[in-house]
Each structure stands twice: as structure tokens, then as C-alpha cells.
C-alpha positions as CSV (number, residue, x, y, z in Angstrom):
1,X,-155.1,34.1,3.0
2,X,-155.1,34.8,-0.9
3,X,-152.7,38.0,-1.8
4,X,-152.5,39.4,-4.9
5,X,-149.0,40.9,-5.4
6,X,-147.6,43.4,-7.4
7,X,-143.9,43.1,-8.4
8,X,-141.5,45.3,-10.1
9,X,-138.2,46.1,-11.0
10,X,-135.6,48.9,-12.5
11,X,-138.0,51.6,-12.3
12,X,-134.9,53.4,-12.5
13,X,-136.6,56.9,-11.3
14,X,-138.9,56.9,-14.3
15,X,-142.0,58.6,-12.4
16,X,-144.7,58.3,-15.1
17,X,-143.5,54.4,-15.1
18,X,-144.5,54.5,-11.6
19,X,-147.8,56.0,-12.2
20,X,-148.8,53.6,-14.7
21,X,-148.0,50.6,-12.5
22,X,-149.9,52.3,-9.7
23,X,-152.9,52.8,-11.8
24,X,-152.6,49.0,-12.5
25,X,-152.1,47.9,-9.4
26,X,-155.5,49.8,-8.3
27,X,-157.2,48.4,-11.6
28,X,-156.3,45.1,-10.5
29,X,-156.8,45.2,-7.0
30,X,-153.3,44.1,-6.0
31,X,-152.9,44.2,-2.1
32,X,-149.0,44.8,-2.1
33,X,-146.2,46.2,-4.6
34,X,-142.7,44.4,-3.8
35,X,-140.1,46.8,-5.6
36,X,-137.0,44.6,-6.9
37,X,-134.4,47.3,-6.7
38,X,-132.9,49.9,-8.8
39,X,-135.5,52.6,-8.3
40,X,-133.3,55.3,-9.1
41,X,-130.5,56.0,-11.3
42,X,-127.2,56.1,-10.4
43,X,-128.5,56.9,-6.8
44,X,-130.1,59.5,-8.1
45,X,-132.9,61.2,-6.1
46,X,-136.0,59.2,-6.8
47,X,-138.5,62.3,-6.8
48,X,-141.3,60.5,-5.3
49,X,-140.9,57.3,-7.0
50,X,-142.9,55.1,-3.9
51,X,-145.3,58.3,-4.0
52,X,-147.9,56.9,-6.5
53,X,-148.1,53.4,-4.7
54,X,-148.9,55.0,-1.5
55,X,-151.7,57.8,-3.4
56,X,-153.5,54.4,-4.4
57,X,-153.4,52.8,-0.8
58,X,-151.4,49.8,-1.6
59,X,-148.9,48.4,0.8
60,X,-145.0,48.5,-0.7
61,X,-142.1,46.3,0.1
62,X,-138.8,47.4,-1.4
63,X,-135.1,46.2,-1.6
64,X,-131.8,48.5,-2.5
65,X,-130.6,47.4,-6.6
66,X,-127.2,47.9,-7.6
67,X,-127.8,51.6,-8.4
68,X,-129.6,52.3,-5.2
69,X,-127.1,53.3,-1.8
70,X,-128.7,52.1,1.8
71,X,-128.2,55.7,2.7
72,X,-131.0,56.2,-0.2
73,X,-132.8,53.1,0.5
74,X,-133.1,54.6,4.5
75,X,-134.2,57.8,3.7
76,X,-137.2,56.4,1.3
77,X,-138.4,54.0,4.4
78,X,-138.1,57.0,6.9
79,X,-139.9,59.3,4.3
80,X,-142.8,56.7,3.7
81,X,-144.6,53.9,5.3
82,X,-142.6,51.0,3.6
83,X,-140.0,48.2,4.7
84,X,-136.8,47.7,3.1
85,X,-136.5,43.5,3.4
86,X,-132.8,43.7,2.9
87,X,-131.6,42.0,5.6
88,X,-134.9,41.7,7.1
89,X,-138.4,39.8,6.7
90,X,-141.8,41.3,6.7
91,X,-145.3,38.8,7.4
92,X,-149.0,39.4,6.2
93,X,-150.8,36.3,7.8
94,X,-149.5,33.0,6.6
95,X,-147.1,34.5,3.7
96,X,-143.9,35.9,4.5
97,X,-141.2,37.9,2.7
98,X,-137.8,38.4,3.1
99,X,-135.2,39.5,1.0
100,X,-131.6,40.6,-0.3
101,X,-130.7,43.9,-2.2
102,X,-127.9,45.1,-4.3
103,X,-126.1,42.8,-6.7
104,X,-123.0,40.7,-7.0
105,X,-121.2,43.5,-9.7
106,X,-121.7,47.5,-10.0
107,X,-120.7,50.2,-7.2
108,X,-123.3,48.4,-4.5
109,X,-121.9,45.2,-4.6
110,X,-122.1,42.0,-1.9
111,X,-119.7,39.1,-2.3
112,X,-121.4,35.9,-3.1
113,X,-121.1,34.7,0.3
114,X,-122.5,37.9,2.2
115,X,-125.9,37.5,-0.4
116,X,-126.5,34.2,0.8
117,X,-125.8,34.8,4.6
118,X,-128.5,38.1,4.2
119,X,-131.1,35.6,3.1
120,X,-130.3,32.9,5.1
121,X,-130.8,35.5,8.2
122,X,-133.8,37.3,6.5
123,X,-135.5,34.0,6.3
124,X,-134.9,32.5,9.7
125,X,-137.3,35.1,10.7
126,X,-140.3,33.5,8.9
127,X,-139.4,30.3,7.7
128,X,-142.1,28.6,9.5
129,X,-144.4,30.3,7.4
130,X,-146.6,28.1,5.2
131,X,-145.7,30.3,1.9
132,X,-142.6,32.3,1.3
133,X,-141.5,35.0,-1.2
134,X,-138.0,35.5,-1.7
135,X,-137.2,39.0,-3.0
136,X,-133.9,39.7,-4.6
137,X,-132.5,42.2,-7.4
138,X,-129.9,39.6,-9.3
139,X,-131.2,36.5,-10.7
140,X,-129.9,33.3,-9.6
141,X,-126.8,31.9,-11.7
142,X,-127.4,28.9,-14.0
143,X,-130.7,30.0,-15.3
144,X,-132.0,31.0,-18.2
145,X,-131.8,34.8,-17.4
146,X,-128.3,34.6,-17.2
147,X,-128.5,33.8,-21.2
148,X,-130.0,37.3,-21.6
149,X,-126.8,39.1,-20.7
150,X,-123.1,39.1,-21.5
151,X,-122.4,42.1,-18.5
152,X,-124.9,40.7,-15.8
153,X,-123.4,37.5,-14.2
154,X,-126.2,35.4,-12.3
155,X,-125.1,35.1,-8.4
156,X,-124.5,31.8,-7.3
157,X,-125.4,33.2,-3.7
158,X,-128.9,33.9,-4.5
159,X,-128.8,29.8,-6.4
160,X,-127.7,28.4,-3.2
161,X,-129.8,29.9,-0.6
162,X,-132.5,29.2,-2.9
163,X,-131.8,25.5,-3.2
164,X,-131.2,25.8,1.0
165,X,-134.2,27.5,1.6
166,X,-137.3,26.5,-0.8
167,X,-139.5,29.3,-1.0
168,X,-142.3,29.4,-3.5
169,X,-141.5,32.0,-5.4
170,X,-138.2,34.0,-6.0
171,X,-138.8,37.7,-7.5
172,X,-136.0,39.4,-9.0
173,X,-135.1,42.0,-12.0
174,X,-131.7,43.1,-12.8
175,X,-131.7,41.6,-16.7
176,X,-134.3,44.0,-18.9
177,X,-134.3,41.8,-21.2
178,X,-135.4,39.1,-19.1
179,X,-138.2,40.8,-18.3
180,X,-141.2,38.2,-17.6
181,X,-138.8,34.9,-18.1
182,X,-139.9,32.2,-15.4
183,X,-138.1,29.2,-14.8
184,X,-138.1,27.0,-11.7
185,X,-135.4,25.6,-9.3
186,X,-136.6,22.7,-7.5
187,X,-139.9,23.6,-6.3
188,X,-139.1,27.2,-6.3
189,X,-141.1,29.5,-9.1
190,X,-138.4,32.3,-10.3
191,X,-139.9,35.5,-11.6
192,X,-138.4,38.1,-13.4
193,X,-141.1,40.6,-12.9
194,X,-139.3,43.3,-14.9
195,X,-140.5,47.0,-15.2
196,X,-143.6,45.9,-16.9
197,X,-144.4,44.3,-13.4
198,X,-146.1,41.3,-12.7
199,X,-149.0,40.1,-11.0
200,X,-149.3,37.1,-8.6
201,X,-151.7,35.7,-6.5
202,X,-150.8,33.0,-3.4
């Protein structure tokens, strides 16, 4: 199976953002959007933020950010036909996804430890899969991202599971300025897919 995959980060409850990337998501004929977290602000109602995605027919994947409460997060995936993969895994033939939300500073935080048991438990439900997509908010530490920012620390629970668990790619956001940086760790491709968003096809 070839998917073409749509991912973004720190929409931050900008709706006309969320517009545009629907518009290129249709454009482009992307099969899924995977949302990296922080889709609101400050837990802020997100005023139909997943609305747009769903008007243009295209499957959506999300995880909580460090500004987004599960409470939120719950009420979105009750409201719309969408998964939250913190915790949890989701399959489309041979490529699964499973993920990790929130962050390792901010007022929805997870301990290094607990980030890297979530994925470690996310994954053992489709780590038999022949391609995997890891799907977190923070960036791994000791990367190049991490250079971006003097307030965002890389989590070395997201580096670990990552070396333990090999997927393809690992999505995440977190670091604006970051935004589109790809670097690798071992065989795994780390994407940064930013607000922008960014296109990928496996």
C-alpha cells in the first residue's frame, strides 16, 4: 500500500491555518492528516479546528501537545471521527501508527520515563507491521532541533524508544523554528513537519 500523509503541528487554534492545509491536503491528494499536537492555545477551545480536514474527506490522526488537556483532546475525538494515538496505535493495511502526546516541560507534562513506556505500549500493538510511523509532539534530544531552542529541551524519552523501537519515520513539532529540519537516528527519518505541514508518501 502507498499513503500519502499529511503532517502538521502547533496549529495553535489558528482556523484559517487549518483551512489552508485542508485545501492542500485535497490539492494534493493526501489520504491522511496526523496532527502533532498543540491545536489550541493554552487549551483554548479549538472552534472547529479538525472541521476543515473532515469538510475535504481526509482521514485525521491527532495527539494532545503541551497546550492541549486530554479532557480537550477527548472531547475533539467524541465530537469527530478521529483517533487520538496517545497511548494507542491506529493501522491502514501494512503501515501502522502509534504515538505519544504532550511534552516533557509546560502544564501537560510526562516524565521522561512515562513518554517512553506510552510508546513502548502504543507500539506493541503494531510492531509487526512492515512500516511504522511514530507520532510525537517533542523532538527527540540530541538532535539538531534541539539547537533551535534555548526553552524547549529535546526528551530523551522520545531518543530512547526511538533507538528501541525503529520506526521509519518519527513526526513531531514542538520547535517553530525547526519547522521542516530532518535528521535521522539510526534508520529512523525524523520530521519536523511544523505548521507549514509536510507531505509524505510510504
Amino acid at each position: 500500500m502507498t499513503m500519502r500523509i499529511l503532517g502538521v503541528g502547533d496549529l495553535h487554534g489558528d482556523r484559517s491555518l487549518a483551512e489552508r492545509l485542508a485545501k492542500r491536503a485535497e490539492k494534493e491528494q493526501v489520504d491522511l492528516v496526523v496532527v502533532c499536537g498543540d491545536f489550541t492555545f493554552f487549551d483554548d477551545e479549538p472552534k472547529g479546528i479538525i472541521g476543515p480536514f473532515l469538510t475535504a474527506k481526509k482521514k485525521v490522526l491527532l495527539i494532545p501537545g503541551n497546550h492541549d488537556s486530554l479532557a480537550t483532546t477527548d472531547v475533539l475525538t467524541k465530537s469527530y471521527p478521529i483517533r487520538n494515538l496517545h497511548g494507542y496505535s491506529a493501522r491502514y493495511e501494512d503501515i501502522g501508527f502509534f504515538g505519544c502526546g504532550k511534552a516533557n516541560i509546560g502544564l501537560e507534562r510526562l516524565d521522561e520515563t512515562e513518554i517512553q513506556d506510552t510508546l513502548r505500549k502504543a507500539h506493541g500493538y503494531i510492531g509487526y507491521l512492515p512500516k511504522r510511523i511514530m507520532v510525537t509532539h517533542v523532538h527527540p534530544s540530541g538532535t539538531l532541533m534541539e539547537k533551535f531552542t534555548r526553552f524547549f529541551p529535546g526528551s530523551t524519552g522520545v531518543r530512547k524508544a526511538i533507538e528501541e523501537l525503529q520506526p521509519d519515520i518519527a513526526f513531531c513539532s514542538h520547535v517553530h523554528e525547526a519547522e521542516g529540519i530532518e535528521e535521522r537516528i539510526g534508520k529512523t527519518r525524523v520530521i519536523n513537519v511544523g505548521r507549514k505541514g509536510f507531505i509524505l508518501e510510504l
